[in-house]
Structure formats: C-alpha cells, structure tokens
C-alpha positions, 0 to 999 in steps of 0.5 A, spaced: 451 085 124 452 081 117 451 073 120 455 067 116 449 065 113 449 073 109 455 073 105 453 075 099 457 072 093 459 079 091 463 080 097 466 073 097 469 076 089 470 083 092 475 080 096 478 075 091 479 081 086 483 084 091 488 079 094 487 074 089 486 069 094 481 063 093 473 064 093 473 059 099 478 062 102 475 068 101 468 066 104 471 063 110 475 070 113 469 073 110 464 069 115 470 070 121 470 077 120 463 078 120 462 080 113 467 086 114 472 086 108 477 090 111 478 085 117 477 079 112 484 081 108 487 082 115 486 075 115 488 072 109 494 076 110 495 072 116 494 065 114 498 067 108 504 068 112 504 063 116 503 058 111 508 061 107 512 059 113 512 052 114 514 052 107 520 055 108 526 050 108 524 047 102 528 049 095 526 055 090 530 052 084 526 055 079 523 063 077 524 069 073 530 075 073 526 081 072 529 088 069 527 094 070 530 101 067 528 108 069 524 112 065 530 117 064 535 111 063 540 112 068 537 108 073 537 100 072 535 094 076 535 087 075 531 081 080 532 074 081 525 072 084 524 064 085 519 059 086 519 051 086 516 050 081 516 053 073 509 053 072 508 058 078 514 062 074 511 062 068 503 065 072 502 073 071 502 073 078 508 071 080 511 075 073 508 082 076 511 080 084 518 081 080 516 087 076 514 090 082 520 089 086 525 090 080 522 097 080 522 098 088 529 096 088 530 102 084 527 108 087 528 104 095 536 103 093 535 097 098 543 094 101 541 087 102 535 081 102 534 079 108 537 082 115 541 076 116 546 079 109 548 085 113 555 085 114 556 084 122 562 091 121 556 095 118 551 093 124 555 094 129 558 102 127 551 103 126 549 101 133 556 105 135 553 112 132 546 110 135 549 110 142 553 116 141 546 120 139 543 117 145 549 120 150 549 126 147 542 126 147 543 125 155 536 119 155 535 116 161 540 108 162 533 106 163 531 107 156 537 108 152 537 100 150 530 101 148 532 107 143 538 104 140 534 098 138 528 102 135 534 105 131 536 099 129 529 098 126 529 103 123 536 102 119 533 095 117 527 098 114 531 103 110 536 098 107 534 091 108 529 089 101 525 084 105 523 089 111 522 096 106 515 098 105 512 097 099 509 103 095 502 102 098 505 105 105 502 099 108 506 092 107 512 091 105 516 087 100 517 082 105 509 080 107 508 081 098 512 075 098 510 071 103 502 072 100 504 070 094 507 064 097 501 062 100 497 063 095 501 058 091 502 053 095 510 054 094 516 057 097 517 063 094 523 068 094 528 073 093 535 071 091 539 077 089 539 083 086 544 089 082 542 096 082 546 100 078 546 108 077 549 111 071 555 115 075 554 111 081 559 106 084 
C-alpha cells in the first residue's frame, strides 16, 4: 500500500489536471486515500462542497451571460452564471462552467434553477398522478409513500437545472458548481436562464 511519504509528484499533478484543484490540496486527499487517485478526487469533491456551503449566503453580484446556439440553428440557450468577484468571471475556468451549462441547457430542456423555483400547483399534480400510479399498481400502504417520494426525485432530476446529470453520467450541474465554488473561494451561482426552440412555445 502506497504510505504518505510515497506520493509521487506526479500523482500529486495527475490530480490536479483532473479537477484543478490545488497541489497541496491534491497532496493531502492523496495522502488520506492511500495514493488512490480515484478516492482522492472523491475527497476533494467533498471538501469542495462543503465549502461551497459556508459561502452560501454571500452575494454573487458579478459573472458572465453565455449563448449557446445548436448546430442546426433551431436550438438557443442563454446563462447567467455568477461570481463575486470579477476576476473569477473573467478566469477560463469559470468562462467554460458557463459554456458548458448553456450547452446542458439545450439538450436537458431543465423547467427551473433550483428545486425551491418549482411552482407548488405543478408539484403538487405531479404528487396526484404519482399516487394515482401507486394505487393502480395496488403497492402495499407500507411502501407506497417511500415510491411516491422516489418519483418526486426522480421528476426533480428531470427537470430541475441544478439536480440534472452532467454529460459525464456522474455529477450533476448542481455539484459542478459547487466545485468551482470551492476552488475559487467564492460563491458561485446560476441565476436564471432561457431556452428557445424555433417552434416552440
């Protein structure tokens, strides 16, 4: 097994390539996963998150609005991603976070930002067509209110930004940002964004 005293430099820069996060910090999720790089990312991702959290409440007043057009032309996004400060707006890292949201936007087809945006009338027909399912499907009382909530979930995951899965089948939009946001050291957040299709509504 790989000791603390055998993390080799370039393990320590593998890591960094991959999630761009500091060389210390690198080192020392290294050194607590036992030179195991895919447990090392883990942690980092962790730590990120949580400090991403802390930082919450703070204001966002600065950032960039990102366009994205479809190939074929009949598909456009627009994201305002924002930071507090403009020097984090201004960094590639940032730019290509709200490059990559305006693209997920497009192909994801997401109904609001956060959970909280839902309005409460479509939440609450959505819960009376999921019950409706359950008793046609004649589930047991003991596990009908366990289904109904995983359906819920599983709605939320569809149509809620910061709930979806990224591209990558692994994170979602919602853990992209609170990375970054921990890299940074600043709260970083999703304020709005328009999806238009041509034909559409």
């Amino acid at each position: 097994m790989t000791t603390v005293k055998e993390i080799p430099a370039k393990l320590v820069a593998e890591l960094r390539a991959k999630t761009g996060a500091g060389m210390m910090d690198c080192k020392k999720a290294l050194e607590e996963a036992g030179g195991d790089i895919a447990k090392a990312e883990e942690l980092l991702r962790v730590k990120y998150a949580s400090r991403a959290e802390k930082r919450a409440e703070r204001a966002a007043g600065q950032g960039v609005i990102e366009t994205y057009v479809h190939f074929n032309g009949r598909v456009a996004t627009m994201v305002e991603l924002n930071s507090e400060t403009d020097f984090v707006a201004n960094t590639a890292e940032f730019k290509q976070l709200a490059k990559d949201i305006a693209m997920h936007v497009a192909w994801a087809k997401p109904l609001t930002v956060t959970i909280d945006e839902i309005p409460a009338e479509t939440l609450e027909r959505e819960r009376r067509v999921y019950r409706a399912q359950v008793a046609e499907e004649k589930k047991p009382d003991a596990v009908r209110e366990k289904i109904i909530e995983g359906k819920v979930k599983k709605f939320y995951q569809d149509t809620v930004l910061l709930e979806q899965t990224a591209q990558d089948g692994k994170t979602t939009i919602g853990d992209m940002v609170k990375a970054l946001s921990g890299k940074t050291g600043e709260k970083i957040s999703v304020r709005r964004f328009a999806r238009f299709e041509l034909g559409g509504n």
